[in-house]
N, C-alpha and C positions, 0 to 999 in steps of 0.2 A: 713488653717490648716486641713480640715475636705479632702482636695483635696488629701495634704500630704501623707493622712493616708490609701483613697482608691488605692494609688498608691501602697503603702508600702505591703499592705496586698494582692494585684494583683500580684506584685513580687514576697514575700513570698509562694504566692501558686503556680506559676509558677514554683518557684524555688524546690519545694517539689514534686510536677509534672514532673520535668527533673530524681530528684531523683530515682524515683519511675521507669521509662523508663529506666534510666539509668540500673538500679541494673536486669531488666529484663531482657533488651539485653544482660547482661553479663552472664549467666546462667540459666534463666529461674524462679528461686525457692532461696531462702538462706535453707542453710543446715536445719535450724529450720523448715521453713516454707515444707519444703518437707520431713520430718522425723514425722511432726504432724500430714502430711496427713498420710504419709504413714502407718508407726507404726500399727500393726494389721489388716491392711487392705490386700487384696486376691490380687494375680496376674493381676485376671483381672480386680479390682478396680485402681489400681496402673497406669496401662496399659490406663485404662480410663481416668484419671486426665493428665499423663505424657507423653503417647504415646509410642508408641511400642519400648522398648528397642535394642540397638544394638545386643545385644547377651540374650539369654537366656540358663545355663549350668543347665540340668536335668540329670550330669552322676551321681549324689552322689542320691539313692533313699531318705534320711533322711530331704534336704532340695534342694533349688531349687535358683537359683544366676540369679539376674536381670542387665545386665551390662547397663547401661548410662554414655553417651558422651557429656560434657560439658552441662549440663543440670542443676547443683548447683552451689554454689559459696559462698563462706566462709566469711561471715559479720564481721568476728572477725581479719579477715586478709587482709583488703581494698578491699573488695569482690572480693579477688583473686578466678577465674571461677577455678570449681572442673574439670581436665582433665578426670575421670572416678568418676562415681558414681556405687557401687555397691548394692543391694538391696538384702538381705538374707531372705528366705522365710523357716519357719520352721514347723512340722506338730503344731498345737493346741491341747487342750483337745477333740475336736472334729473329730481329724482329718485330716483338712483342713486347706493346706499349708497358713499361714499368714507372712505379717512382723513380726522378729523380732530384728534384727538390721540394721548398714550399713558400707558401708568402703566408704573413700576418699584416692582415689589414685592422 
């Protein structure tokens, strides 16, 4: 019995371990998990966690658009991978361009 059980719970975390791999391969981040980093965080914090964006659009002086490619993936939709992830970067109280929302295109 006790053989049973070590088998069950080896599987079990195997099986939660493929999960885990799996959901990474497919995009990198789930939308939550890269919005909670990101969220307030600066260019180059962003940049640090995620890696150098495809595109960076600095024509609008007001805010500043971070574009990423297949880098998310939607947990709420069988982790269909995000084709463009966009990152909006706005001044702060301070000044200092921060997140402040995103687009999934």
């Amino acid at each position: 019995m006790m053989m049973i059980l070590s088998k069950l719970k080896k599987a079990v975390l195997l099986f939660c371990l493929l999960i885990v791999i799996a959901a990474c391969a497919k995009g990198g981040a789930s939308r939550g998990q890269f919005q909670g980093y990101a969220l307030e965080k600066t260019e180059a914090e962003i940049v640090d966690k995620f890696g150098k964006p495809a595109e960076v659009d600095t024509k609008n002086p007001t805010r500043i658009v971070l574009t990423y490619h297949k880098r998310t993936f939607d947990a709420d939709n069988n982790d269909t991978v995000d084709p463009t992830t966009r990152v909006i970067l706005e001044k702060n109280k301070e000044g200092k361009f921060v997140c402040t929302s995103f687009e999934y295109l």
